[in-house]
N, C-alpha and C positions, 0 to 999 in steps of 0.2 A: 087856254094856257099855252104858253109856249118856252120850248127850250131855246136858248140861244147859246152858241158856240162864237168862240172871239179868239183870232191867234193874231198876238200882235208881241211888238219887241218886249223883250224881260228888262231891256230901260225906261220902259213907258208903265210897267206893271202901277208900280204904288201910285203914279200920278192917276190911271187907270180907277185904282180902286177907291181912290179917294174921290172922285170927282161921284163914281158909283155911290159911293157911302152918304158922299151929300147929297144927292139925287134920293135917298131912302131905298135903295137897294144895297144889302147886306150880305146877303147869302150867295157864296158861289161855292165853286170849288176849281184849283186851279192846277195846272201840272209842267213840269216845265217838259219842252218838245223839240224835237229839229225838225225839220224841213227845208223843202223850197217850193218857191209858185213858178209863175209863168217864164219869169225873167231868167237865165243864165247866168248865174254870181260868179266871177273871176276874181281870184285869188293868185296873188304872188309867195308863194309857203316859203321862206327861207331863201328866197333868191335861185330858186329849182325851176322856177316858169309858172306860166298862168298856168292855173287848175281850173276847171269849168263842174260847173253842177254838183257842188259841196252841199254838203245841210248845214242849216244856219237853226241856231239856239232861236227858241219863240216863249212863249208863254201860251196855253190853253186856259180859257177860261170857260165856261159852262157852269149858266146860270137858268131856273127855271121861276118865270114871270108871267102874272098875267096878262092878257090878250090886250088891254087898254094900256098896259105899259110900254108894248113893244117903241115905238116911236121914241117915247121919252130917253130907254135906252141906247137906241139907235143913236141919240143924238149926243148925249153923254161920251159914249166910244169914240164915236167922229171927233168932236172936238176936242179929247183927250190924246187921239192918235194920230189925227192928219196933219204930215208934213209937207205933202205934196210931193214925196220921193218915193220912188218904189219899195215896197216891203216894210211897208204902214201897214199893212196887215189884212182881214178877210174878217167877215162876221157870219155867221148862218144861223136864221130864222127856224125852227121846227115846229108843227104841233104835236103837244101831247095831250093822249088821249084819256089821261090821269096820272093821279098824286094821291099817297098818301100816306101821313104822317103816321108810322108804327104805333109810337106811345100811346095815341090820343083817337087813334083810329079816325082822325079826321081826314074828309076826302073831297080833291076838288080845289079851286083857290084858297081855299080853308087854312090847307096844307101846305100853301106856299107863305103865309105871312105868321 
């Protein structure tokens, strides 16, 4: 199993999630975030001068899938999010070492579908 973590723009969200949804991935959970990555964002605020290393609004998404899905996802994200412009956003891979569903006490991929 694996966690996957996705920060990508809050105007790509629903395209994002819909692309997920028709892929049969359903279940996340999402949070909205700021940040910055590598890049130096310059901003002109009100005609006051450039500002440098502002946080920029993102969306987090963190979803947990099984190990034969990872790919599929991977590839869902990319072509929902790639502009070819910086701040297309970042994905991170994790394993986890279990799941499990309280109700039903089921454990393992069990618990992820």
């Amino acid at each position: 199993m694996k966690e996957v973590i996705m920060f990508i723009r809050p105007k790509m969200y629903f395209e994002t999630k819909k692309a997920l949804n028709d892929g049969g991935f359903h279940s996340m959970t999402v949070k909205d975030v700021v940040g910055r990555g590598r890049t130096p964002i310059h901003y002109d605020l009100d005609g006051e001068g450039i500002t440098r290393n502002r946080l920029v609004a993102k969306k987090m998404v963190d979803m947990y899938i099984r190990d034969e899905d990872v790919e599929k996802v991977i590839d869902i994200v990319i072509e929902a999010n790639k502009t070819n412009h910086a701040g297309d956003g970042k994905m991170f891979i994790l394993p986890v070492r279990e799941a499990i569903r309280i109700r039903t006490e089921q454990k393992g991929e069990e618990a992820l579908v």
